[in-house]
MARSEFI-805066 format. One line per 3 residues: number of its first residue (from 1); their letters; for each residue x, y, z of C-alpha. Coordinates in steps of 0.5 Angstrom, whole numbers. Layout:
NUM	a	X/Y/Z  ...
REM end
This chain:
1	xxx	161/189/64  161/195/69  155/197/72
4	xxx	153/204/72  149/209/67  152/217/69
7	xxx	148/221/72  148/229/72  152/232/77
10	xxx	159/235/76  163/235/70  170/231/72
13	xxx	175/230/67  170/228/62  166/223/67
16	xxx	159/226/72  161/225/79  156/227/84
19	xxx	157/231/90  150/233/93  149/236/100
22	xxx	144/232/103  139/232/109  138/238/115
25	xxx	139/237/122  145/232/124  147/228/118
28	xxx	147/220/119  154/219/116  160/224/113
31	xxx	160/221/106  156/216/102  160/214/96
34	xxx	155/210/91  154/207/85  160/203/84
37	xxx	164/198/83  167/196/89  175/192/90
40	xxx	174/192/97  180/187/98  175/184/104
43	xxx	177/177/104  170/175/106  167/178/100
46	xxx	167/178/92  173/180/89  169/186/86
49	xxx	161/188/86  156/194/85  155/197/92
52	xxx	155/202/96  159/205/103  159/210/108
55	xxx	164/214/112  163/216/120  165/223/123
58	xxx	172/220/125  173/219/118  173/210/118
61	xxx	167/206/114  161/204/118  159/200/113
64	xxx	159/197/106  154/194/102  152/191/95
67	xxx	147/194/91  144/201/92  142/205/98
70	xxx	136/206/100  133/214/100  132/213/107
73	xxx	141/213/108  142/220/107  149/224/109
76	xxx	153/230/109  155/228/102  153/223/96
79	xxx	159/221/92  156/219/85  162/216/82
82	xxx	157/213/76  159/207/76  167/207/77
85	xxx	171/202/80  173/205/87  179/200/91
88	xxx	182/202/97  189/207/97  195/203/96
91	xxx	200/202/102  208/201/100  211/197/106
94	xxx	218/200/103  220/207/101  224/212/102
97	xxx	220/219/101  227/224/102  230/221/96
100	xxx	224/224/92  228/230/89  233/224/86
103	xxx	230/221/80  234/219/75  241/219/78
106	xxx	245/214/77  241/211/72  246/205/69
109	xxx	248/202/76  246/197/81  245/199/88
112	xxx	251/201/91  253/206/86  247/209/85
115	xxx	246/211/92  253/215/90  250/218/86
118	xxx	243/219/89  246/222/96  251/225/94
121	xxx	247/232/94  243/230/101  248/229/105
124	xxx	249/236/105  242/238/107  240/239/113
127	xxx	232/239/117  229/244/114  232/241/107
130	xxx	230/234/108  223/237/111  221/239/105
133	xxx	224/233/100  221/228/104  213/232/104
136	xxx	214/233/97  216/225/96  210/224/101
139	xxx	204/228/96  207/224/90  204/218/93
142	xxx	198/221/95  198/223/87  199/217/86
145	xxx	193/214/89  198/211/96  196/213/102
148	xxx	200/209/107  208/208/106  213/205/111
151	xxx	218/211/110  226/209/112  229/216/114
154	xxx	234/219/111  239/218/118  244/223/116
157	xxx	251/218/116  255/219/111  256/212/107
160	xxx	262/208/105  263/203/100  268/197/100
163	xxx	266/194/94  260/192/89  257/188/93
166	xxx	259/191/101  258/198/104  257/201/111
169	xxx	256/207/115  260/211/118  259/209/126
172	xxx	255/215/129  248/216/132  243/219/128
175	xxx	241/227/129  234/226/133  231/233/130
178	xxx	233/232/123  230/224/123  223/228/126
181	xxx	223/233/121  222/227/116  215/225/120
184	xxx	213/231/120  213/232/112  209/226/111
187	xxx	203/228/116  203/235/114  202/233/107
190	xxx	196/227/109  200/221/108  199/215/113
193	xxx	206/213/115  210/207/119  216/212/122
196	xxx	222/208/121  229/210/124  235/207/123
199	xxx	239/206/130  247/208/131  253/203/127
202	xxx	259/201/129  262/203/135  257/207/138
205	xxx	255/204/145  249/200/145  246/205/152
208	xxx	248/211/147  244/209/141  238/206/145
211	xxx	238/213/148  238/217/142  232/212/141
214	xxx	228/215/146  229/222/144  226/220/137
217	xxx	221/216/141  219/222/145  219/226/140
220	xxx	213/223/136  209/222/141  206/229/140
223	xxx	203/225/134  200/220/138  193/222/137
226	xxx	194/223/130  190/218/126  195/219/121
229	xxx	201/218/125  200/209/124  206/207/128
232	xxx	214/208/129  219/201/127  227/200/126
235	xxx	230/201/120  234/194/120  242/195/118
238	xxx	245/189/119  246/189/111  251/195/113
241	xxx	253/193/119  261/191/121  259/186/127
244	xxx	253/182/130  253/187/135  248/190/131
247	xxx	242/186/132  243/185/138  242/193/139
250	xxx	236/192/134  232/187/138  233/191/145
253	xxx	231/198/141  225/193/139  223/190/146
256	xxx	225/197/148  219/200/145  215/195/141
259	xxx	217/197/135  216/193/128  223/192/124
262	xxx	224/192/117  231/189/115  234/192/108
265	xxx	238/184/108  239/179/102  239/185/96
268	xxx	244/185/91  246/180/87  254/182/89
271	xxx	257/177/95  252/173/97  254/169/101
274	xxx	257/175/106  250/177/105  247/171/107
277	xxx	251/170/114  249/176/116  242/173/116
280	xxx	246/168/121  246/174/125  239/175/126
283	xxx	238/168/127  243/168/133  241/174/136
286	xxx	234/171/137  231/177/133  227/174/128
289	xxx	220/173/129  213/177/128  216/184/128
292	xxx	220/183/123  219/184/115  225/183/111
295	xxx	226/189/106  227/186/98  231/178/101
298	xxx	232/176/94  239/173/95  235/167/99
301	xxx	235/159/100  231/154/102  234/155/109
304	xxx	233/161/110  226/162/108  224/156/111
307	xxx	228/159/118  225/166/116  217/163/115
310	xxx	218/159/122  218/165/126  213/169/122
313	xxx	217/173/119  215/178/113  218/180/106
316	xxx	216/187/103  218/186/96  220/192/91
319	xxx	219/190/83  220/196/80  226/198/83
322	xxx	229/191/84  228/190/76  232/198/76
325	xxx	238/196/80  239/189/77  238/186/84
328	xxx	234/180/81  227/177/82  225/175/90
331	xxx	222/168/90  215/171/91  212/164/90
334	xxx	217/160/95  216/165/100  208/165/100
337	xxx	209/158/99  212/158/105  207/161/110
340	xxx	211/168/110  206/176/110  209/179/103
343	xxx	207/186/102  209/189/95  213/197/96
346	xxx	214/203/92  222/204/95  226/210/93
349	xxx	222/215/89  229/216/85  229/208/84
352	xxx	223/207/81  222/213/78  216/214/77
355	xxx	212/213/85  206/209/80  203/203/83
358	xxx	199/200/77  206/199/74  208/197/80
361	xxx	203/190/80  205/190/73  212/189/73
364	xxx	212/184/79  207/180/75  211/180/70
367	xxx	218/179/73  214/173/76  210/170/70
370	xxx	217/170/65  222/168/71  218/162/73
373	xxx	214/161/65  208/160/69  201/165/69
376	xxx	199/161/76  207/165/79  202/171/81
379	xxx	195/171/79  193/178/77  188/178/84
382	xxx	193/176/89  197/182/87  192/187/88
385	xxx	191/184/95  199/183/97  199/192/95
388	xxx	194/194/99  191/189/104  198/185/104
391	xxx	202/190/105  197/193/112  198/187/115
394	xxx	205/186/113  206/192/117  202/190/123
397	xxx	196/196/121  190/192/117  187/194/122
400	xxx	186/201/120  188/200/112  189/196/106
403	xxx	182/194/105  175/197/105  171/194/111
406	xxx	167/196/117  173/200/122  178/202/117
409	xxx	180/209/115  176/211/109  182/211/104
412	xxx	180/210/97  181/211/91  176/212/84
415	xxx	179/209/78  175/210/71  177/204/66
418	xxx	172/209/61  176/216/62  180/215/59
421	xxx	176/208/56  181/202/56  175/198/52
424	xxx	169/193/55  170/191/62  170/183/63
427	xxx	173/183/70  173/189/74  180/186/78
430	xxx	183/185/72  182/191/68  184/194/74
433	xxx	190/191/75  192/190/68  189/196/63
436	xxx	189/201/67  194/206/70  195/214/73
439	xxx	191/217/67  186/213/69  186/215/77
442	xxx	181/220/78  180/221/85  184/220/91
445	xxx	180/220/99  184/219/106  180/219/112
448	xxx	174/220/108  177/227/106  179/229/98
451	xxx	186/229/97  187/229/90  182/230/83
454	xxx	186/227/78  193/229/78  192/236/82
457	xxx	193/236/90  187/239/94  193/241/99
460	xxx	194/249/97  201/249/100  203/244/95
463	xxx	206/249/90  210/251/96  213/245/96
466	xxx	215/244/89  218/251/89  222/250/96
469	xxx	224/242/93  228/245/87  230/251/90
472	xxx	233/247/95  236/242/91  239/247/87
475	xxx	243/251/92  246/243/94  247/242/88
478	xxx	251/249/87  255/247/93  257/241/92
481	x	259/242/86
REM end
């Protein structure tokens, strides 16, 4: 059961939580959370104990440790969370945060059609537009207890279908400005975000897209001092591509500047063998390796994750949304067999609908136990672990998050499974994932600092970017028609 009584301190949606200054003179640490049960996502430690951290001047954990502290550990704020279950923020390998104020659209059709319907007012937006959908996509995950997202930008090319199973974009080089926009939004709002842009198609010059890159490189390095700014990568088009040009301009873009590259490749369930030859490309190209995460890679064989496992590629794997647009089931057990870094996404905010990780990890545990008819398909504490600390190190960045440990930003969030109550807690890892969900998200903590308390945003400016997403919204809407 969990441990912990509820001392006196302040009244916090009908639990005590404890927030008491300590000490005079220059404090030991910022921040002291204690008396909880943690789910550090360490694979060096316990899946869950009782114990304590405290968190540094540059908002990183100095240390963690199980039991109490002692009264000679003192520092600038205790966190008493009486005896509730603390895990690390969610990272989302995969999202699209500009589609935020496109939920529900499209909803009876699988992903070419519903990305009809769901670009069909933002591709008349322009920065300023885009600016404020993707930050209110970026303080919906904060809400909801994500606090890292690899984010695909919203390039700005106009879309063209051929068939249920075949699309492109128009060949034409992205709009720096409007693509730096997008960063923008996701740190002002608090999020941790690996920045990912899509490169010019078709038949733009390999010299002039690199150019063009290097623009959008340029731009973000005024966040390079950021801690929230993690790193910048590629978002992979071969899957719309009309040439193997097309990876061949991807891995000089990623030589170019070290950038990851995340392919959308293999994801429909439509022309699969098209699909998979386009895999051919990255293969011919020489692009596949480390820096390489495939985005959903549903649509595979033996062969191909065999290939992909070989030359240490990743796979983000996106539940709610692949269940929504009838893409199908990544072969998640296969894949980890393999060898291959899984990490688990969030994907577009209109897609999954609703940004709620704990019905994330449940719907892909689901999918996997009723696919394979066997429990062991994904055991309830891999999926804990392949949402924050898989998806960290997927993204080459579980150095600074995924997990609670010594040197990681002090993300995190506190979950009571009592408030409101989901019964005797046997397994803390399994209450965690199973029973509990956003009712239960009491807190959200980035960098050691509060960014959300319950379903309320610290951020002042968050009802401005309400009021300017749905005035904006309502103005394309009006204008298209």
């Amino acid at each position: 059961m969990v441990a912990g009584d509820r001392p006196g301190g302040v009244r916090t949606r009908g639990r005590h939580v404890s927030a008491t200054l300590l000490g005079q003179g220059a404090p030991v640490t910022r921040l002291l959370v204690t008396n909880a049960v943690l789910l550090t996502c360490d694979p060096d430690r316990p899946p869950a104990f009782r114990g304590w951290f405290t968190v540094g001047d540059d908002g990183r954990i100095t240390g963690v440790h199980e039991g109490d502290p002692g009264p000679e550990v003192t520092a600038e704020r205790v966190l008493d969370v009486a005896g509730a279950l603390v895990g690390p923020g969610f990272v989302s390998s995969h999202s699209h945060l500009f589609t935020s104020a496109s939920r529900g659209m499209a909803a009876d059709q699988s992903l070419y059609g519903w990305i009809e319907g769901m670009t069909r007012y933002t591709e008349a937006a322009d920065a300023e537009d885009v600016y404020w959908f993707t930050r209110h996509g970026a303080q919906d995950f904060l809400r909801n207890g994500i606090t890292t997202a690899f984010d695909f930008t919203d390039p700005d090319l106009a879309f063209e279908r051929q068939s249920a199973g075949v699309a492109s974009f128009v060949a034409a080089l992205p709009d720096t400005a409007y693509q730096h926009a997008q960063l923008r939004a996701s740190l002002d709002a608090g999020l941790r975000s690996v920045h990912s842009v899509m490169l010019g198609q078709g038949a733009v010059p390999q010299a002039d897209a690199l150019a063009q890159l290097d623009d959008v490189v340029g731009m973000a390095a005024a966040f390079g001092d950021d801690p929230r700014f993690l790193r910048m990568a590629v978002s992979g088009a071969v899957q719309w591509a009309p040439s193997p040009a097309a990876a061949d301009l991807e891995l000089a873009a990623m030589r170019r500047h070290g950038l990851l590259n995340q392919p959308h490749l293999l994801e429909t369930p439509h022309e699969v063998e098209l699909q998979r030859s386009k895999f051919g490309w990255y293969r011919d190209a020489g692009v596949l390796g480390p820096d390489v995460v495939f985005g959903h890679f549903i649509q595979t064989d033996e062969a191909i994750i065999a290939t992909s496992a070989e030359a240490g590629c990743g796979v983000s794997w996106q539940p709610m949304s692949n269940g929504r647009l009838a893409s199908g089931v990544t072969s998640i057990p296969e894949i980890r067999a393999a060898g291959m870094r899984v990490g688990i996404g969030l994907d577009d905010q209109s897609c999954t609908d609703v940004s709620d990780p704990f019905s994330n990890m449940r719907t892909g545990i689901a999918l996997l136990r009723a696919t394979y008819r066997d429990p062991a398909a994904m055991p309830v504490g891999d999926m804990l672990t392949l949402a924050t600390r898989g998806s960290a190190e997927v993204l080459g960045v579980d150095d600074r998050v995924g997990s609670l440990r010594v040197g990681r930003f002090a993300d995190f969030l506190v979950v009571d499974p009592r408030d409101p109550d989901t019964g005797p807690v046997w397994d803390p890892v399994a209450t965690y994932v199973l029973a509990c969900s956003l009712r239960n998200l009491h807190q959200v903590w980035s960098g050691g600092v509060q960014v959300a308390d319950g379903a309320r945003l610290v951020d002042p400016q968050a009802g401005e970017v309400v009021s300017q997403t749905h005035e904006r919204m309502a103005r394309l809407a009006a204008a298209v028609g």
